[in-house]
N, CA, C and O atoms as a printed pandas DataFrame, in Angstrom:
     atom_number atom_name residue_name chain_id  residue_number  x_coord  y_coord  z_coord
0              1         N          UNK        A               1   76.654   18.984   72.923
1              2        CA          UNK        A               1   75.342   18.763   73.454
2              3         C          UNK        A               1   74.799   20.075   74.017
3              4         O          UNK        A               1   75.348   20.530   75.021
4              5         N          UNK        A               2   73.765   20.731   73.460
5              6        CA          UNK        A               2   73.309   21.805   74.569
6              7         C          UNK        A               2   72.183   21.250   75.301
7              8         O          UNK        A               2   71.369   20.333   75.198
8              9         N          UNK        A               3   72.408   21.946   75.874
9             10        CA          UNK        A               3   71.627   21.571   77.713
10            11         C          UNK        A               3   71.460   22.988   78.340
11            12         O          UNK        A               3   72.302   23.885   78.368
12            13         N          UNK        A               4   69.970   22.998   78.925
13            14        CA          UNK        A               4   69.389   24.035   79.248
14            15         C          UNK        A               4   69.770   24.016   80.850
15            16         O          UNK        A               4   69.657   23.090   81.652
16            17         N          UNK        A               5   70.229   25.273   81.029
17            18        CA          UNK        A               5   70.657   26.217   81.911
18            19         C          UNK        A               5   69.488   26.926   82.448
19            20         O          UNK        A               5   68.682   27.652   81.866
20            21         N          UNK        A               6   69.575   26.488   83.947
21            22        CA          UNK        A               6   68.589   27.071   84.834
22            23         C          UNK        A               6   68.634   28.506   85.042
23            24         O          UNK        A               6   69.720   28.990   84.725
24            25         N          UNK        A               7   67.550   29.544   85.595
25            26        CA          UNK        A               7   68.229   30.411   85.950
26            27         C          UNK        A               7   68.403   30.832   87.429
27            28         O          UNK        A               7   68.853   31.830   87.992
28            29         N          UNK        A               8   68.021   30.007   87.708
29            30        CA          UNK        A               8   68.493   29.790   89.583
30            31         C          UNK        A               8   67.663   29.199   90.632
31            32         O          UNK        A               8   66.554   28.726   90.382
32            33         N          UNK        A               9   68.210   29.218   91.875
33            34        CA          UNK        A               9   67.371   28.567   92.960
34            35         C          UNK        A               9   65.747   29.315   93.045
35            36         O          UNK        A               9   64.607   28.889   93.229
36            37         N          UNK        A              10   66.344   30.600   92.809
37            38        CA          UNK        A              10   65.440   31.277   93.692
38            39         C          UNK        A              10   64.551   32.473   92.389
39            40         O          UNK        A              10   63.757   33.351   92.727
40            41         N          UNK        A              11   64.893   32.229   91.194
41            42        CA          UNK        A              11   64.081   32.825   89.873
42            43         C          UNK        A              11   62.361   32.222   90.125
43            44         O          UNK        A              11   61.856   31.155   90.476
44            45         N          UNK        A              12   61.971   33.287   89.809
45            46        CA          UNK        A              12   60.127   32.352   89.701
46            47         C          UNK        A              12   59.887   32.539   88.202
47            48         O          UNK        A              12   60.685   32.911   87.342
48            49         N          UNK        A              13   58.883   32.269   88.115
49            50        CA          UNK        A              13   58.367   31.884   86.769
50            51         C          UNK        A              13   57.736   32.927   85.930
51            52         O          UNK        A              13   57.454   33.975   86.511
52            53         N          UNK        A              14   57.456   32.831   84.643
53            54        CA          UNK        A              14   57.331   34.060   83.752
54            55         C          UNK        A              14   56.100   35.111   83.968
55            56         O          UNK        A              14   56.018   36.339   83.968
56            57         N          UNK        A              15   55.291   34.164   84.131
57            58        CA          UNK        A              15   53.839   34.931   84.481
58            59         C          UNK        A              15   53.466   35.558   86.103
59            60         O          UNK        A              15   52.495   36.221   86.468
60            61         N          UNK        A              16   54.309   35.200   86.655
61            62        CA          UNK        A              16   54.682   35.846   88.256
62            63         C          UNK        A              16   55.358   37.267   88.282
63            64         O          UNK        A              16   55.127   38.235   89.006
64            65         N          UNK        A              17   56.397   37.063   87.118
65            66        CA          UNK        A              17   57.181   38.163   86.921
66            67         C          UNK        A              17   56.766   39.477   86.369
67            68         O          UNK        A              17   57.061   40.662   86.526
68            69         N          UNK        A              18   55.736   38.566   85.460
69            70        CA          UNK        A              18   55.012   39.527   84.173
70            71         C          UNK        A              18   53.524   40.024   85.308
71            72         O          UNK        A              18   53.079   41.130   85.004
72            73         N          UNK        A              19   52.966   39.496   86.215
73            74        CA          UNK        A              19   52.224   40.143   87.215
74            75         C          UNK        A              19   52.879   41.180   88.160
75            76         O          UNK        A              19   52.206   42.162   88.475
76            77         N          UNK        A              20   54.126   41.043   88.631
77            78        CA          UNK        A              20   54.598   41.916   89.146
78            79         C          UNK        A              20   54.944   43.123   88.249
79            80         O          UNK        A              20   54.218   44.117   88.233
80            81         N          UNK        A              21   56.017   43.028   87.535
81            82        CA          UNK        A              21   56.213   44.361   86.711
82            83         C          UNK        A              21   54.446   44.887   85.921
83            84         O          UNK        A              21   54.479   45.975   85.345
84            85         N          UNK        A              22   53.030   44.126   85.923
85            86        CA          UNK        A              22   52.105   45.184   85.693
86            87         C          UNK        A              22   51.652   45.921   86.833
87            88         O          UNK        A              22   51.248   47.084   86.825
88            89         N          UNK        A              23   51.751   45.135   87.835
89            90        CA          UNK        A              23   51.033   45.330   89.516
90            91         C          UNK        A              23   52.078   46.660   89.857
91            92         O          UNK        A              23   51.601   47.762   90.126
92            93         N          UNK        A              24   53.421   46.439   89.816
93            94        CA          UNK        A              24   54.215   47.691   90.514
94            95         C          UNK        A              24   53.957   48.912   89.497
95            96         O          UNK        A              24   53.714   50.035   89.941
96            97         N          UNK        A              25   54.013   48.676   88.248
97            98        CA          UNK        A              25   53.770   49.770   86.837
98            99         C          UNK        A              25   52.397   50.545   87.525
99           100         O          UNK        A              25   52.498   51.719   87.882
100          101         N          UNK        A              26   51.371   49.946   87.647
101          102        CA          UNK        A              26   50.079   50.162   87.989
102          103         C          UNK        A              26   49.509   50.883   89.488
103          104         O          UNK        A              26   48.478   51.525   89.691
104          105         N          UNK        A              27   50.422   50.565   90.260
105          106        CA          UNK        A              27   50.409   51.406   91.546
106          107         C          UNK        A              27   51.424   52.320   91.130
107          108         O          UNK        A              27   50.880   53.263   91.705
108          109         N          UNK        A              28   52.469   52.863   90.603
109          110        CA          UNK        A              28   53.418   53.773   90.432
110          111         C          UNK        A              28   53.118   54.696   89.499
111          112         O          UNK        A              28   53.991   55.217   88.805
112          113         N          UNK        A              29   51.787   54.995   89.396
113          114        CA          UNK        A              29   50.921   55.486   88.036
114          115         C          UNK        A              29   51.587   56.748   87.667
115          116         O          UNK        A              29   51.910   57.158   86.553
116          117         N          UNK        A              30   51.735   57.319   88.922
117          118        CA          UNK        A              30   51.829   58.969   89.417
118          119         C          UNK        A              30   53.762   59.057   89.134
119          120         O          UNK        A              30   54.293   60.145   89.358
120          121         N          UNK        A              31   54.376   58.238   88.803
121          122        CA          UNK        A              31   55.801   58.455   88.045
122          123         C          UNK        A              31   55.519   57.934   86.758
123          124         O          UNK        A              31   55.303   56.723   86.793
124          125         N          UNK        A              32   55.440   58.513   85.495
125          126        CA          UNK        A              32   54.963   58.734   84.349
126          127         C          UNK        A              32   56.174   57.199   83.767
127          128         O          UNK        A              32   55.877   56.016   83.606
128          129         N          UNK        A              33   57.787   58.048   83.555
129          130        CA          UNK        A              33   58.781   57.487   83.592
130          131         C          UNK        A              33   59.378   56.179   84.258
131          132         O          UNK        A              33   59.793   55.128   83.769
132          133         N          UNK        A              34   59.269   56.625   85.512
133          134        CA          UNK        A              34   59.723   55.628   86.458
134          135         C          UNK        A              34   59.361   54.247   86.688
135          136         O          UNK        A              34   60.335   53.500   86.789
136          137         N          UNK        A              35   58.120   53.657   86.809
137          138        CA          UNK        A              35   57.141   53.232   87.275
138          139         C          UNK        A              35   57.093   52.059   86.115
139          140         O          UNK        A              35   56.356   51.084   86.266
140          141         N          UNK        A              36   57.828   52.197   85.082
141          142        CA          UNK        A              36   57.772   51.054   84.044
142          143         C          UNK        A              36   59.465   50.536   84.291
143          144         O          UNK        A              36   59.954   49.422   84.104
144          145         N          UNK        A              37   59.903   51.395   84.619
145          146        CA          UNK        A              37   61.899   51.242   84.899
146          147         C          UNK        A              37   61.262   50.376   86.233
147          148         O          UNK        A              37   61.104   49.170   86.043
148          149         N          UNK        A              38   60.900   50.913   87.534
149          150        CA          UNK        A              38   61.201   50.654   88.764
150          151         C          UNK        A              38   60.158   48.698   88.521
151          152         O          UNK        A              38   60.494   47.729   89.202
152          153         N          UNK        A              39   59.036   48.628   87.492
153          154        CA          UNK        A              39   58.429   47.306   87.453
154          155         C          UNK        A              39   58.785   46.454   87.106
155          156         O          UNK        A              39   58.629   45.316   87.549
156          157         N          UNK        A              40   59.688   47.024   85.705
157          158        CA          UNK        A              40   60.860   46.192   84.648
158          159         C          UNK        A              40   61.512   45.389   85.784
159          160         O          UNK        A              40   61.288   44.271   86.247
160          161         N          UNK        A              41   62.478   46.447   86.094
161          162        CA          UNK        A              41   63.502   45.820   86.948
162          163         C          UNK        A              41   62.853   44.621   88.430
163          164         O          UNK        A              41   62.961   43.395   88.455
164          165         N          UNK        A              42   62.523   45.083   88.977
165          166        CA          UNK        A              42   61.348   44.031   90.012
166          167         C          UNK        A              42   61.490   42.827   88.981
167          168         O          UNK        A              42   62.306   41.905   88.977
168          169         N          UNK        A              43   60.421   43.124   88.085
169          170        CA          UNK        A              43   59.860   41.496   87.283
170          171         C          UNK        A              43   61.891   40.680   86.729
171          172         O          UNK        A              43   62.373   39.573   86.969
172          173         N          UNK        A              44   62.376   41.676   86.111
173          174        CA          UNK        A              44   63.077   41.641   85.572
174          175         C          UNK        A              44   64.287   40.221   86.815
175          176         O          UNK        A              44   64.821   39.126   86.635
176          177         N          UNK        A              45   64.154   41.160   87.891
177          178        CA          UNK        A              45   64.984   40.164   88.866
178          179         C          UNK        A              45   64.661   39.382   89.063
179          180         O          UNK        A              45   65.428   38.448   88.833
180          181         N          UNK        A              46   63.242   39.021   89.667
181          182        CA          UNK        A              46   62.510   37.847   90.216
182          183         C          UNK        A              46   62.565   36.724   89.191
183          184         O          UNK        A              46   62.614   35.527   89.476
184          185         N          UNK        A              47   62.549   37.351   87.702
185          186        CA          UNK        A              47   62.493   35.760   86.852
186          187         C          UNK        A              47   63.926   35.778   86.653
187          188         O          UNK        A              47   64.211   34.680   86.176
188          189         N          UNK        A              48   65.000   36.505   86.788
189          190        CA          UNK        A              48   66.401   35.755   86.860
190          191         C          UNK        A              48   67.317   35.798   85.954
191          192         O          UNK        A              48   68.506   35.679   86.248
192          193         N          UNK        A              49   66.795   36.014   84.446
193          194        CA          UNK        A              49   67.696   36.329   83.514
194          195         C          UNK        A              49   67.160   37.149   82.312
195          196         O          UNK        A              49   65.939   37.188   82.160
196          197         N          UNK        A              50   68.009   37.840   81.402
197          198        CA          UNK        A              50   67.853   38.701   80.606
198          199         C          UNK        A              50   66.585   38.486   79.749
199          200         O          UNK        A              50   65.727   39.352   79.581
200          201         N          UNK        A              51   66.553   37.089   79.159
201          202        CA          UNK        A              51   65.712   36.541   77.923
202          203         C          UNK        A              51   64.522   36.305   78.626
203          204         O          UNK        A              51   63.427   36.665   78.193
204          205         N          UNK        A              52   64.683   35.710   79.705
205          206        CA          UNK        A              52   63.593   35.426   80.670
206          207         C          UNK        A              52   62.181   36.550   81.176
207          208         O          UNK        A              52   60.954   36.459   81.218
208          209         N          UNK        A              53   63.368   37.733   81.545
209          210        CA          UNK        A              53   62.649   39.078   81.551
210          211         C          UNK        A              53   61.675   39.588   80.471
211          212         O          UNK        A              53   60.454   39.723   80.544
212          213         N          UNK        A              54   62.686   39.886   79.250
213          214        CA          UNK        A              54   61.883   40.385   78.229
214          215         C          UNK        A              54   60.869   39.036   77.803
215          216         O          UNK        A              54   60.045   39.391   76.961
216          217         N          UNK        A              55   60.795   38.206   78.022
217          218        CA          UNK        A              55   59.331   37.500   77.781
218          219         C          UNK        A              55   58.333   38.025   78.715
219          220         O          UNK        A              55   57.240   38.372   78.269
220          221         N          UNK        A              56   58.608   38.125   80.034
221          222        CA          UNK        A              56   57.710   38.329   80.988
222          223         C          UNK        A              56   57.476   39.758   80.695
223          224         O          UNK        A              56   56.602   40.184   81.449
224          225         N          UNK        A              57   57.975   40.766   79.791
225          226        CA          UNK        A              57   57.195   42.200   79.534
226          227         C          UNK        A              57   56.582   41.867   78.289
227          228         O          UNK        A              57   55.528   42.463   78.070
228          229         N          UNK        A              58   56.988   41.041   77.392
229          230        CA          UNK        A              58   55.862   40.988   75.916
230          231         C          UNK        A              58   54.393   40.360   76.412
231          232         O          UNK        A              58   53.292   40.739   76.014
232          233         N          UNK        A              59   54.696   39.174   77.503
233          234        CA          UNK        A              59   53.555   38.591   77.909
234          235         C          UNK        A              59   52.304   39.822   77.860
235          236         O          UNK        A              59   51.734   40.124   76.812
236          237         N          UNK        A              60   51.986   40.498   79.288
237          238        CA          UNK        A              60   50.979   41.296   78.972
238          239         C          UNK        A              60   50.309   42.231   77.556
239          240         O          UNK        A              60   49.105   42.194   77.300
240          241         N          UNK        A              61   51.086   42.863   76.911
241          242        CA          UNK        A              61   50.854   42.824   75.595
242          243         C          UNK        A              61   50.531   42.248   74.834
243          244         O          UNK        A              61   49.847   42.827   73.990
244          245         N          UNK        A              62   50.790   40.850   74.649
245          246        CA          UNK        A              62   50.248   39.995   74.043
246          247         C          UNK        A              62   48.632   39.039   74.524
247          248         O          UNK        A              62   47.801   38.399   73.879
248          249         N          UNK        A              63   48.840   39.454   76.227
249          250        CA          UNK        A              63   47.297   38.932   76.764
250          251         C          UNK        A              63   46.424   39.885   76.059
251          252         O          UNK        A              63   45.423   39.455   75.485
252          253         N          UNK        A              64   46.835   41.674   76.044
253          254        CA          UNK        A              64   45.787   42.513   76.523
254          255         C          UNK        A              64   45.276   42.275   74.357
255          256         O          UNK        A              64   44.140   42.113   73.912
256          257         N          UNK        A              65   46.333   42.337   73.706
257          258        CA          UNK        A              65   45.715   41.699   72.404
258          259         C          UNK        A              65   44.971   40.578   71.761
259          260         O          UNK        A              65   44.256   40.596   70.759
260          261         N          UNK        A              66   45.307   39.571   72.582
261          262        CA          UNK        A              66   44.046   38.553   72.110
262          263         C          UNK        A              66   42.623   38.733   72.821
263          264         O          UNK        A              66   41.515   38.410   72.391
264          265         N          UNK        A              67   43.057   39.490   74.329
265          266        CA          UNK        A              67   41.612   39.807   74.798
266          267         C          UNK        A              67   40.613   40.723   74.273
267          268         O          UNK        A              67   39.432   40.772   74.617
268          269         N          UNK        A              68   41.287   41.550   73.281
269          270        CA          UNK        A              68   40.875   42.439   73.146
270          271         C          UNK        A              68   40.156   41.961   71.568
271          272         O          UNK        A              68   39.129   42.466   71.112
272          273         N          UNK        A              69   40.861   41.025   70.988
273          274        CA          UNK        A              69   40.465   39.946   70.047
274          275         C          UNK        A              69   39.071   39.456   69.742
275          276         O          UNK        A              69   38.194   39.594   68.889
276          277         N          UNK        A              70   39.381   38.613   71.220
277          278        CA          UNK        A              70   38.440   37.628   71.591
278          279         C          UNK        A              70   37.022   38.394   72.058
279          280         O          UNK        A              70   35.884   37.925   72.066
280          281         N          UNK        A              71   37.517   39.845   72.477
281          282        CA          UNK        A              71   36.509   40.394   72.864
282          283         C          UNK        A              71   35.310   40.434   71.650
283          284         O          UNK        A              71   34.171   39.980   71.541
284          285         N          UNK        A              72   36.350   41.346   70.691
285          286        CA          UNK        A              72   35.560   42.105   69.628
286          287         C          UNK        A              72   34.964   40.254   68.524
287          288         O          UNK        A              72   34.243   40.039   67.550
288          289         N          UNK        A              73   35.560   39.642   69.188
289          290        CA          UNK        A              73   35.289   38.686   68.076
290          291         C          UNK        A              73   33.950   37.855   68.649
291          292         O          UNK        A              73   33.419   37.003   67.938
292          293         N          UNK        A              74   33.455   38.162   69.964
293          294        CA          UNK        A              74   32.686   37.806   70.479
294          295         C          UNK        A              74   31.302   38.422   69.595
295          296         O          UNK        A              74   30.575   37.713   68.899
296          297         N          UNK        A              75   31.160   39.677   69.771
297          298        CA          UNK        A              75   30.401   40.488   69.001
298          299         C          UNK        A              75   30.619   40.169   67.408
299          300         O          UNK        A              75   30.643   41.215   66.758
300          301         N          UNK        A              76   30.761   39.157   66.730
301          302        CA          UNK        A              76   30.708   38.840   65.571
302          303         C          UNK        A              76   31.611   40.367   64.799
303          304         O          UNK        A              76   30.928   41.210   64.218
304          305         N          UNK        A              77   33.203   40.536   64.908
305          306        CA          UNK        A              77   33.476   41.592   64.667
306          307         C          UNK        A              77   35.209   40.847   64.992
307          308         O          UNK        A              77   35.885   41.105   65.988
308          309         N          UNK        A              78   35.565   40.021   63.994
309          310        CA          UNK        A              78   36.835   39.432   64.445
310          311         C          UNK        A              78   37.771   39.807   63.209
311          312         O          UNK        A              78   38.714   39.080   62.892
312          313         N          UNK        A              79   37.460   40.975   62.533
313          314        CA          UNK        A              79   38.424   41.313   61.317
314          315         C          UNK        A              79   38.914   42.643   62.034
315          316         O          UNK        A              79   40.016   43.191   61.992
316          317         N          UNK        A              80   37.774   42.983   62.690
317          318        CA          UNK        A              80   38.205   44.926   63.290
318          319         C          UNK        A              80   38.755   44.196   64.534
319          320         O          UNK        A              80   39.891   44.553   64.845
320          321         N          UNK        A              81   38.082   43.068   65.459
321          322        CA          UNK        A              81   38.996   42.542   66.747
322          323         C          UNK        A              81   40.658   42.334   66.435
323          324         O          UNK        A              81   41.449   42.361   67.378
324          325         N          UNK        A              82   40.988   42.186   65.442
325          326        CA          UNK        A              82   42.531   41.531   64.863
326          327         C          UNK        A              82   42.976   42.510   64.796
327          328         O          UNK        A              82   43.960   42.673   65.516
328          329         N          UNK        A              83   42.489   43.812   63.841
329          330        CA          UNK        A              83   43.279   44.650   63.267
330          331         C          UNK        A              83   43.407   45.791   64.875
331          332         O          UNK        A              83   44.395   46.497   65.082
332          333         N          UNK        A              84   42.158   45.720   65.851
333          334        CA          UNK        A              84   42.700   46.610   66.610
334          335         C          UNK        A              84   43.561   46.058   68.131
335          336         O          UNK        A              84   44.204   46.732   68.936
336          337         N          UNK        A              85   43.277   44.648   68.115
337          338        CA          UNK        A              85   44.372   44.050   68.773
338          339         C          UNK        A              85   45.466   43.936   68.484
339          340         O          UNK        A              85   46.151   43.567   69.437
340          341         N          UNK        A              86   46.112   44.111   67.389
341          342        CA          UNK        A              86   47.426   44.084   66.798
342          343         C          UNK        A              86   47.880   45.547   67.099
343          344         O          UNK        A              86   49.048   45.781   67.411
344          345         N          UNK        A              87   47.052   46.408   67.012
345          346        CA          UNK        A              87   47.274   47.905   67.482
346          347         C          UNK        A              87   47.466   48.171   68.378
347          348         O          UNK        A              87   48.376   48.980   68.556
348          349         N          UNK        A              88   46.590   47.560   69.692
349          350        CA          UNK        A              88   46.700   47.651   70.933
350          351         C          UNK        A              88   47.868   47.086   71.282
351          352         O          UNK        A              88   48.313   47.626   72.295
352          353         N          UNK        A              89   48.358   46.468   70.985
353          354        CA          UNK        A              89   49.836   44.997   71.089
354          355         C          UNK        A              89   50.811   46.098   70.911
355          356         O          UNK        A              89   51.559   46.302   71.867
356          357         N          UNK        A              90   50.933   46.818   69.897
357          358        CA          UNK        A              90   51.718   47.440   69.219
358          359         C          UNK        A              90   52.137   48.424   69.992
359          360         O          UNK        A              90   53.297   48.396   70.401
360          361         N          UNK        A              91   51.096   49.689   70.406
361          362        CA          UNK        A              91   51.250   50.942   71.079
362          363         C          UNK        A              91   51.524   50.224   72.463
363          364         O          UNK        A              91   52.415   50.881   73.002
364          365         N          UNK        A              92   51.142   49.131   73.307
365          366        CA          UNK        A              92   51.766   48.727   74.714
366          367         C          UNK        A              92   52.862   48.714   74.611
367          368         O          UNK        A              92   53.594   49.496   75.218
368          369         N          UNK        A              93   53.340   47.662   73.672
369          370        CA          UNK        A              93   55.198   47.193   73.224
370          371         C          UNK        A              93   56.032   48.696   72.908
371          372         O          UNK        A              93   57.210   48.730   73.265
372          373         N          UNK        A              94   55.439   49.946   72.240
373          374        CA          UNK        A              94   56.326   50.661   72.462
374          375         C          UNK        A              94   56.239   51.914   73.121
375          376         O          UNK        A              94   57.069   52.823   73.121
376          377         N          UNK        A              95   54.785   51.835   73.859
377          378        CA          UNK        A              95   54.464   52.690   74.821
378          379         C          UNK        A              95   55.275   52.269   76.557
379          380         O          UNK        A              95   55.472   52.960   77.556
380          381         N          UNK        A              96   55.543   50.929   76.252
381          382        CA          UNK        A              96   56.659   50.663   77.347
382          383         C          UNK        A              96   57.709   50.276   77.906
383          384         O          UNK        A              96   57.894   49.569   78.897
384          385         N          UNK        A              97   58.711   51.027   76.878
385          386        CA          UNK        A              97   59.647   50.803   76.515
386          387         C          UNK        A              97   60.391   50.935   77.822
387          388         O          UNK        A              97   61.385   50.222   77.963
388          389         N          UNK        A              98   60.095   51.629   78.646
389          390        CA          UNK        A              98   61.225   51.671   80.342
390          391         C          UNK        A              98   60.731   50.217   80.766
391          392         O          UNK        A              98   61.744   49.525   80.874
392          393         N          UNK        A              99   59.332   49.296   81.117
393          394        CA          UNK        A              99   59.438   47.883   80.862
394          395         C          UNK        A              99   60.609   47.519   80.473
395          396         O          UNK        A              99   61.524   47.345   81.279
396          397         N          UNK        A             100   60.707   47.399   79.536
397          398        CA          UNK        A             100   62.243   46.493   78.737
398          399         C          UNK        A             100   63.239   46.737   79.046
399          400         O          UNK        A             100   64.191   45.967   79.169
400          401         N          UNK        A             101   63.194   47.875   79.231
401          402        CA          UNK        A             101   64.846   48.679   79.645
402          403         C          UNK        A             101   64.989   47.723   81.388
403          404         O          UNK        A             101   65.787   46.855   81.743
404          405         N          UNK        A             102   63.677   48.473   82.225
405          406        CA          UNK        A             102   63.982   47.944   83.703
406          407         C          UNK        A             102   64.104   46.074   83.664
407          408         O          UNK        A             102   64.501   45.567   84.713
408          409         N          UNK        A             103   63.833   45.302   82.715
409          410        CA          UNK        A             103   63.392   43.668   82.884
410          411         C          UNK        A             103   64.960   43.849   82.276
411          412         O          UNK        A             103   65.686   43.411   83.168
412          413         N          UNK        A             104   65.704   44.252   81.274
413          414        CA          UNK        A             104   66.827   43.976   81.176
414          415         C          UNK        A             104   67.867   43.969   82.504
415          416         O          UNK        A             104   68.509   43.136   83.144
416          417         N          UNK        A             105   67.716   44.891   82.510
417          418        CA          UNK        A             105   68.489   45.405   83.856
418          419         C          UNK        A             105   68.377   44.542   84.951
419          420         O          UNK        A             105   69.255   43.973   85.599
420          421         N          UNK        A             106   66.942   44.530   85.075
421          422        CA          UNK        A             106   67.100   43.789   86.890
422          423         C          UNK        A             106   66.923   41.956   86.308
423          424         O          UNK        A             106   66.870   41.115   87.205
424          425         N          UNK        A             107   66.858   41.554   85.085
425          426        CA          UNK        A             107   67.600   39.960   84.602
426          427         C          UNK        A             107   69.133   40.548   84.660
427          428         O          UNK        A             107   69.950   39.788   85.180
428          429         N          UNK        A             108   69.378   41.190   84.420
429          430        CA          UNK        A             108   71.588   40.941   84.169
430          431         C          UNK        A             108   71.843   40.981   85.409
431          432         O          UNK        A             108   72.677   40.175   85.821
432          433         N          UNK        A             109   71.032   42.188   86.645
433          434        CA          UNK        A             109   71.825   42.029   87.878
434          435         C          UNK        A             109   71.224   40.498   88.887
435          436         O          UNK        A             109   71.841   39.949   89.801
436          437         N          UNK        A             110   70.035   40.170   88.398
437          438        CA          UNK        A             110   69.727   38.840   88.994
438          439         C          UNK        A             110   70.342   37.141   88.506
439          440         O          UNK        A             110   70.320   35.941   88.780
440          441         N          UNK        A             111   70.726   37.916   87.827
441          442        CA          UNK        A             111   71.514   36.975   87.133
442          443         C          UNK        A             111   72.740   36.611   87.092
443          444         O          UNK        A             111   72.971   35.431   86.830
444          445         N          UNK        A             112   73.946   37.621   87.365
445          446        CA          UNK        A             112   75.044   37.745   87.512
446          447         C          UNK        A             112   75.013   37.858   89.482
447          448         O          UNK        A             112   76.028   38.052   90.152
448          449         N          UNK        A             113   73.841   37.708   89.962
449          450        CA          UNK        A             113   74.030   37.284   91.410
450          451         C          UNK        A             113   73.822   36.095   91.700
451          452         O          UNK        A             113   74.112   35.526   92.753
452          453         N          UNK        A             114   73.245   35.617   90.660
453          454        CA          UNK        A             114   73.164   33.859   91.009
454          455         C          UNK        A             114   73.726   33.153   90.540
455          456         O          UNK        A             114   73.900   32.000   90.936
456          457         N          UNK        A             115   74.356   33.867   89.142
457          458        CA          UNK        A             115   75.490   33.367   88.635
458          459         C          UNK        A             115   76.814   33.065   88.812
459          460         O          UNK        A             115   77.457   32.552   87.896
């Protein structure tokens, strides 16, 4: 039988997590490097586990692409809205790659503390 496994008392939820690691990224402007490691990890702990994390860093990437969608598609322009939201999606996901690294990290150590 599988049966879903919490990831703790005290984990919050994906889009809490995914506000924090943009909110700390976003004030930490002025560490180029850091500032996506030091948000990762934050978001990364607060939601509690590894898999958990890396959703909460694709999330924004994936908002700032349909907005950017929905934008251009507003203006009757939803073939160039697609093709440059998929772009925009694209260069976030690997323009922030210390994101992923820090949400790994601070899910394994939040995780293996509640674990």
């Amino acid at each position: 039988m599988n049966e879903i496994i919490p990831a703790g008392p005290r984990a919050s939820n994906v889009v809490s997590a995914s506000l924090w690691m943009v909110g700390i990224t976003l004030v930490l402007f002025f560490l180029p490097l850091f500032n996506g490691l030091i948000g990762g990890f934050v978001g990364g702990y607060k939601v509690g586990t590894p898999g958990r994390a890396i959703g909460a860093a694709v999330l924004p990437a994936a908002v700032a692409s349909a907005g950017l969608w929905l934008l251009l598609m507003s203006f009757h322009l939803p073939v160039i809205g697609f093709v440059a939201g998929l772009a925009v999606g694209i260069l976030i996901l690997l323009s922030d790659l210390g994101i992923f690294v820090g949400a790994l990290i601070g899910g394994a150590v939040s995780n293996r503390r509640l674990g």
